[in-house]
BAKE-84844 format. One record per residue (C-alpha): residue number from 1; y negated, z, x negated. Coordinates in steps of 0.1 Angstrom, whole numbers, m for minus. Each point is the difference from the previous one (the first is absolute). Layout:
BAKE-84844
   num   north      up    east
   NUM       Y       Z       X
...
This chain:
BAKE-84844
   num   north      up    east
     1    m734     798    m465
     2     m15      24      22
     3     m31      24      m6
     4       3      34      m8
     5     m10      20      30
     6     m28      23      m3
     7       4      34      22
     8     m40      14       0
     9       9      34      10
    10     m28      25      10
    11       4      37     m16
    12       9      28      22
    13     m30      25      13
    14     m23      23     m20
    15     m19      24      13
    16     m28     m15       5
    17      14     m28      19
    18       9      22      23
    19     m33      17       4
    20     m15     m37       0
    21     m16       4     m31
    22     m13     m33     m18
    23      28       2     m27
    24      m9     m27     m31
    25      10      12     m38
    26       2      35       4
    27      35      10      m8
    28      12      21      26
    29      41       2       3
    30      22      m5      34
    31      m4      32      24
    32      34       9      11
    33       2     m28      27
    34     m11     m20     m22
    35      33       8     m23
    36      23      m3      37
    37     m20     m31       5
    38      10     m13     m34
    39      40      12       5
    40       0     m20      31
    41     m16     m32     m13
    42      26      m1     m36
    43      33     m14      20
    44     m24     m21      28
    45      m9     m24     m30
    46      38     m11      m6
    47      13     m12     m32
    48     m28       4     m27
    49       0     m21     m34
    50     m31      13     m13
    51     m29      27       5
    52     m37      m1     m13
    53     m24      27      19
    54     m35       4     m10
    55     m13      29     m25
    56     m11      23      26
    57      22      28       4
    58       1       0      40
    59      17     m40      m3
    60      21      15     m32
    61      17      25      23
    62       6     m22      25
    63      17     m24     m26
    64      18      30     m13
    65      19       6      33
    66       8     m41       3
    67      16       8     m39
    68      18      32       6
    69      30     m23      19
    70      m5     m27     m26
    71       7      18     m32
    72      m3     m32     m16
    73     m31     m11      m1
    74     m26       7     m16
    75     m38       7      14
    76     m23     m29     m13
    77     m35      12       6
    78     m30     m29       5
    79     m35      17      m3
    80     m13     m32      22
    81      13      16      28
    82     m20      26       3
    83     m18      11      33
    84     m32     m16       4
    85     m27      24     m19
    86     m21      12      33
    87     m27      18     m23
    88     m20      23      18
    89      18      m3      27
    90      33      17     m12
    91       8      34      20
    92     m24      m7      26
    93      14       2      35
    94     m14     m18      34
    95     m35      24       6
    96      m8       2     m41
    97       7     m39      m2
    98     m27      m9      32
    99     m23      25     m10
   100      m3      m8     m39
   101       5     m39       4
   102      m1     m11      37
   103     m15     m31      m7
   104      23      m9     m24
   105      28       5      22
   106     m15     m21      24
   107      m4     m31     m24
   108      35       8     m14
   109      18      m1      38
   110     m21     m36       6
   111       9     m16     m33
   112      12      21     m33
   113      m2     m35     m22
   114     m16      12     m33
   115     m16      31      11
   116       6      24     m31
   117       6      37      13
   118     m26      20     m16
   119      11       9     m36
   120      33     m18       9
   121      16     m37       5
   122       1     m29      20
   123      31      m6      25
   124      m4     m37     m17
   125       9      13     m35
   126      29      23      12
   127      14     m29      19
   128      m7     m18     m32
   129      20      24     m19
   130      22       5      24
   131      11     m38       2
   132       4      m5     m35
   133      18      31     m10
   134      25     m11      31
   135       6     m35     m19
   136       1      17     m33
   137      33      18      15
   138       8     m29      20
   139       3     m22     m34
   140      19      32     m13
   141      29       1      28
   142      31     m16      m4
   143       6     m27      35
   144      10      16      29
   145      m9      34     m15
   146     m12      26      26
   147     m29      19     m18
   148     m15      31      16
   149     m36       9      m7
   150     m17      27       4
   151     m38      m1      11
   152     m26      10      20
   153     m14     m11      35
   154     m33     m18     m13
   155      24     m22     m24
   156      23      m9      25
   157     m24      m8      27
   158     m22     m19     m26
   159      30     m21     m14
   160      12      m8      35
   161     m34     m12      16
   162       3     m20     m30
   163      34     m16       5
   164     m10      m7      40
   165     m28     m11      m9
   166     m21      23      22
   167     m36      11      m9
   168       4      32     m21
   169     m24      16      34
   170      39      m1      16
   171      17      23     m28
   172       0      30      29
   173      26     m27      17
   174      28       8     m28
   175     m10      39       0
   176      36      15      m8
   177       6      37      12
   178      17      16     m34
   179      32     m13     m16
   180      m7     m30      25
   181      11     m32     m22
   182      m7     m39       2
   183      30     m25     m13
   184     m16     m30     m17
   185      19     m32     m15
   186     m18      m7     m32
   187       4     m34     m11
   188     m27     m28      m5
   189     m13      11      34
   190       8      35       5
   191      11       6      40
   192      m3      32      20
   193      28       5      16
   194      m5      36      16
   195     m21      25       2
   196      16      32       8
   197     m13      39       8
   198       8      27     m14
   199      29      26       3
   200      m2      41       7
């Protein structure tokens, strides 16, 4: 039987991605490119058999534009796939991020293994999460099934450092503009097959 395979779709832009802004669990919708860029990305995933999106309403809107040409399905929301809680860092952009915590940003860029983001997490425990809420669906899926999932970039670049087994220091190597997506084969050993960018 073959595995179910896992479409790890990144949501559409906000508007503080596009003003660069450290974006983490502040719940900020789509701008309007970010609803184009979602439009554009719904028929680029083919033939969908289910859709989970995280709780956060900028990955819900996204998911709600993969539904609106699927009618029937149903949005299945896993809180494990939240965006990585960046603490005090959420809303910061580049000059507020090196002047409140430049030395953090160094360690971070040289190795982000268990450094906890001041009054936030660990990349280990998101890709913790991430990982287990991915088999939790996984185990869910019906073979063959084609599963999209909506998420954030820290989850996705987490889970496939993870799956390469590449240090998590190499998570800016999967960085996916928004609505960019990565096709996965999970079976016993889960295989990336693509990583793709994003659309709009």
């Amino acid at each position: 039987m073959s595995p179910p395979l896992l479409l790890l779709v990144r949501h559409g832009q906000t508007r503080w991605n596009a003003e660069r802004r450290v974006l983490g669990r502040t719940d900020l919708p789509l701008d309007e490119l970010g609803l184009t860029q979602a439009e554009l990305v719904a028929p680029a995933l083919g033939h969908i058999d289910a859709i989970w999106s995280s709780p956060l309403l900028r990955a819900r809107q996204t998911a709600a534009a993969i539904l609106a040409s699927r009618p029937h399905l149903t949005l299945q929301i896993e809180p494990d796939l939240t965006e990585m809680d960046q603490g005090e860092l959420d809303g910061l952009d580049e000059a507020g991020l090196r002047e409140r915590f430049g030395t953090l940003l160094v360690d971070w860029a040289r190795d982000p293994a268990g450094m906890r983001l001041p009054g936030g997490e660990t990349l280990d425990e998101v890709q913790a999460r991430a990982r287990a809420a991915l088999c939790r669906i996984a185990a869910m899926s019906a073979p063959g099934a084609r599963v999209g999932i909506v998420t954030h970039q820290l989850v996705m670049s987490s889970t496939l450092c993870g799956l390469r087994g590449e240090p998590l220091s190499a998570w800016r190597t999967h960085n996916h503009r928004n609505t960019g997506w990565s096709e996965i084969f999970w079976g016993a050993v889960p295989v990336v097959l693509a990583e793709k960018q994003g659309l709009g």
